[in-house]
N, C-alpha and C positions, 0 to 999 in steps of 0.2 A: 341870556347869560347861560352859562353849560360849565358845567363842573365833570369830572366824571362818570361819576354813578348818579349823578342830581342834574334836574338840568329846569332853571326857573326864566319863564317866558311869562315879561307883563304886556299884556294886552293895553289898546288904545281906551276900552271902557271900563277900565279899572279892577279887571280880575287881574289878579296872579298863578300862571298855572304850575305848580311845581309836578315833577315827574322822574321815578323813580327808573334809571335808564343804564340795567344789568340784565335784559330781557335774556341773555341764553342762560343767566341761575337766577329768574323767575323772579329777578328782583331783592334775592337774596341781603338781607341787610348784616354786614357788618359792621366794623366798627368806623374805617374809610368811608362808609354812607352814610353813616350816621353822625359823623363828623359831617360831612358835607351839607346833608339834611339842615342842619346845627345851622350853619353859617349861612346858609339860601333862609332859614325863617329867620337869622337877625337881619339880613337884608331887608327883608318883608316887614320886616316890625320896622325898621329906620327908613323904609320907602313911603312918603305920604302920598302916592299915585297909586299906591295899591289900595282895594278897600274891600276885599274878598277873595276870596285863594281856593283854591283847586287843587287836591292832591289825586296822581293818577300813578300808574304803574305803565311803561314800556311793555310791548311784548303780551305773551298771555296770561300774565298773574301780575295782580296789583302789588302782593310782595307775600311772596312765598315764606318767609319766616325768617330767624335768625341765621348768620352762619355758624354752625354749631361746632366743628370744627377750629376757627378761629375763637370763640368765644369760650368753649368750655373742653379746648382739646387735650387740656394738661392735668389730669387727674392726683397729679401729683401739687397742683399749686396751691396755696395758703389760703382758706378759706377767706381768709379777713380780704387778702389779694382778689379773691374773684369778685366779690362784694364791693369793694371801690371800683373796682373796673367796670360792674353791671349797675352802678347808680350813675356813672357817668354815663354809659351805653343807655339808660331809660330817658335821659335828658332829648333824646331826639324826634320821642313823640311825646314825649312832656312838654317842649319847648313849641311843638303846633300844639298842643290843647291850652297853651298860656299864651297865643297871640291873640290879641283883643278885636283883631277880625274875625268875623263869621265865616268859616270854614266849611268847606261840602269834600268829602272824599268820593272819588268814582271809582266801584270795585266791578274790579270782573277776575275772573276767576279765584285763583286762592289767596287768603287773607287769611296767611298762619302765623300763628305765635305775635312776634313782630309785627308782622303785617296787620292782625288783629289791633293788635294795641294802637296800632296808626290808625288807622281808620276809625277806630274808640273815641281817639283823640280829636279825631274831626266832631263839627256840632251834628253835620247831616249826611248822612251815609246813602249816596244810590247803588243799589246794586243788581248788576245785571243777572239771568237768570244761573248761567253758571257758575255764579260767584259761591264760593265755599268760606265760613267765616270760622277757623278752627281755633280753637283754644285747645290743643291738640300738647301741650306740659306734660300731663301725667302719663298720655299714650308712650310718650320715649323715658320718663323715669325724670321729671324735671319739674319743680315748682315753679310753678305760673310767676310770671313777673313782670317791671313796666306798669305796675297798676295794673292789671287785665282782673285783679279777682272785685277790685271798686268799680270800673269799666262797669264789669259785668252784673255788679250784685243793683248797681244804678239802672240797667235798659234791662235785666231780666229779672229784679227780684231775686231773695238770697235761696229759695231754694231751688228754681231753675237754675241759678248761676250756681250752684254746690255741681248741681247733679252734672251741669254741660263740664264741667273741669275737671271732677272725678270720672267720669265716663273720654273725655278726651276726643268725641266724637267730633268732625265737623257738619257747621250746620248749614244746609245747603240754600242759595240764596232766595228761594221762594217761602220759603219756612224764616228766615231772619227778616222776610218782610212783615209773614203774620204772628212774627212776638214782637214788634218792634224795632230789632236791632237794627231794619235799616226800613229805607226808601224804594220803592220800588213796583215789580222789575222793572227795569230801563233794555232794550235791547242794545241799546248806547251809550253807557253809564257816560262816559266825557263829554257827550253831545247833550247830553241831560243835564250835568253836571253844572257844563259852561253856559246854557240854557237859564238855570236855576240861578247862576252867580251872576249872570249878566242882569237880571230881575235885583237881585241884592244891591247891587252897587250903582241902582239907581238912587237908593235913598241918600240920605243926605249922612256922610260915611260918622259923624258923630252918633246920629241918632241911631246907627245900623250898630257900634258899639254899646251904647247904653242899652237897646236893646240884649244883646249877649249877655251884656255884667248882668242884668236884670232874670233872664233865667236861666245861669249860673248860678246866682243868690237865689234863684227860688228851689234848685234842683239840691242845693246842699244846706240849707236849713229852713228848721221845723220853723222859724219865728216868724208870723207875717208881720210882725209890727218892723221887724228890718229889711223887709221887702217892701212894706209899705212905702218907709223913711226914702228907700233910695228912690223910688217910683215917684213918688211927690219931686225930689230934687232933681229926676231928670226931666217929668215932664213941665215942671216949671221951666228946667232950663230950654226947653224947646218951644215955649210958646209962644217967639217971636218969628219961627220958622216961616221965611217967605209963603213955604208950602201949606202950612197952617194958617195963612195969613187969609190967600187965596179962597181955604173954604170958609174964612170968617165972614170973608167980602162975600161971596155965592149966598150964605145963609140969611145975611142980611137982607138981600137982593131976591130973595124967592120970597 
């Protein structure tokens, strides 16, 4: 299926690959792709063939950043106005970190602004060795947004994440591998990627979601006793799993 500037290919073993497809402006996301984004993940979420998704960039940047120009070219418009328009615009990698598939983004080269935020939004990030992961807002006179400063205060802690956003620098993708922010290096992030998701989508696609909820609920509250709760009800509800069944019959048997 090809949209545009989006273009979502499901595969016969249950990845979905989506890809950002404006390679001569690096991927550029405005509001047209990010629209389109929008409507290839409600596909994804209404598609029960899918059971693991892939986000990639065309070209040589996974997604170069916002378009800024479109987005913030009117210095004259109504504050309240830009602000409705950029919570709708956040909805597009809000809308991948809210799909109940496990998600893997493959970065290769820049992942700014925007592009950050995307790949944020993914659960696993590979990235290749020239991949740049910029939170690069304050560099041009711009407050971080899309969630990028939660993103970042989550995989670097708040005071690496103060300093990467006040500083504006980008972080080059051998360095996001030794703070965590991503996976890696891959010298083929998509071939790694689709590698990695094709391992995924072996599981049995409930249990491959209940995993997710499970550390999502662990990554955003202190309680264990409600991670506990939901872990008990999920692995109750899997203990009839053929595949669990299998190493019942083995254990017995040895």
């Amino acid at each position: 299926m090809a949209t545009n500037k989006v273009r979502l290919e499901v595969r016969e073993d249950g990845v979905g690959v989506v890809t950002l497809t404006d390679p001569d402006r690096r991927n550029a996301m405005g509001e047209e792709m990010g629209s389109e984004l929008r409507d290839v993940v409600s596909r994804i979420r209404n598609d029960r063939d899918v059971r693991v998704v892939v986000v990639t960039g065309e070209g040589p940047a996974f997604c170069a950043g916002a378009d800024l120009p479109e987005l913030f070219g009117d210095p004259k418009e109504e504050t309240t106005r830009v602000h409705e328009r950029l919570n709708g615009y956040y909805r597009a990698f809000l809308d991948v970190r809210d799909l109940p598939l496990p998600t893997v983004a493959a970065v290769h080269g820049a992942a700014i602004g925007a592009g950050l935020n995307l790949a944020l939004a993914c659960d696993v990030r590979l990235a290749a060795p020239d991949a740049s992961f910029g939170a690069t807002f304050s560099k041009i006179g711009l407050h971080p947004g899309g969630g990028c400063t939660w993103f970042l205060v989550r995989a670097l802690g708040s005071s690496r994440a103060l300093k990467t956003l006040l500083l504006g620098r980008p972080i080059p993708g051998r360095e996001a591998v030794e703070l965590g922010l991503a996976e890696g290096p891959e010298d083929d992030p998509p071939g790694a990627a689709l590698e990695l998701a094709t391992e995924f989508a072996r599981l049995e696609p409930e249990l491959a979601r209940q995993i997710k909820h499970s550390v999502r609920l662990a990554e955003e509250t202190d309680d264990l006793n409600a991670v506990l709760s939901y872990e008990s009800w999920a692995q109750a509800a899997s203990a009839a799993s053929p595949r669990l069944q299998e190493w019942v019959e083995r254990f017995r048997g040895s």
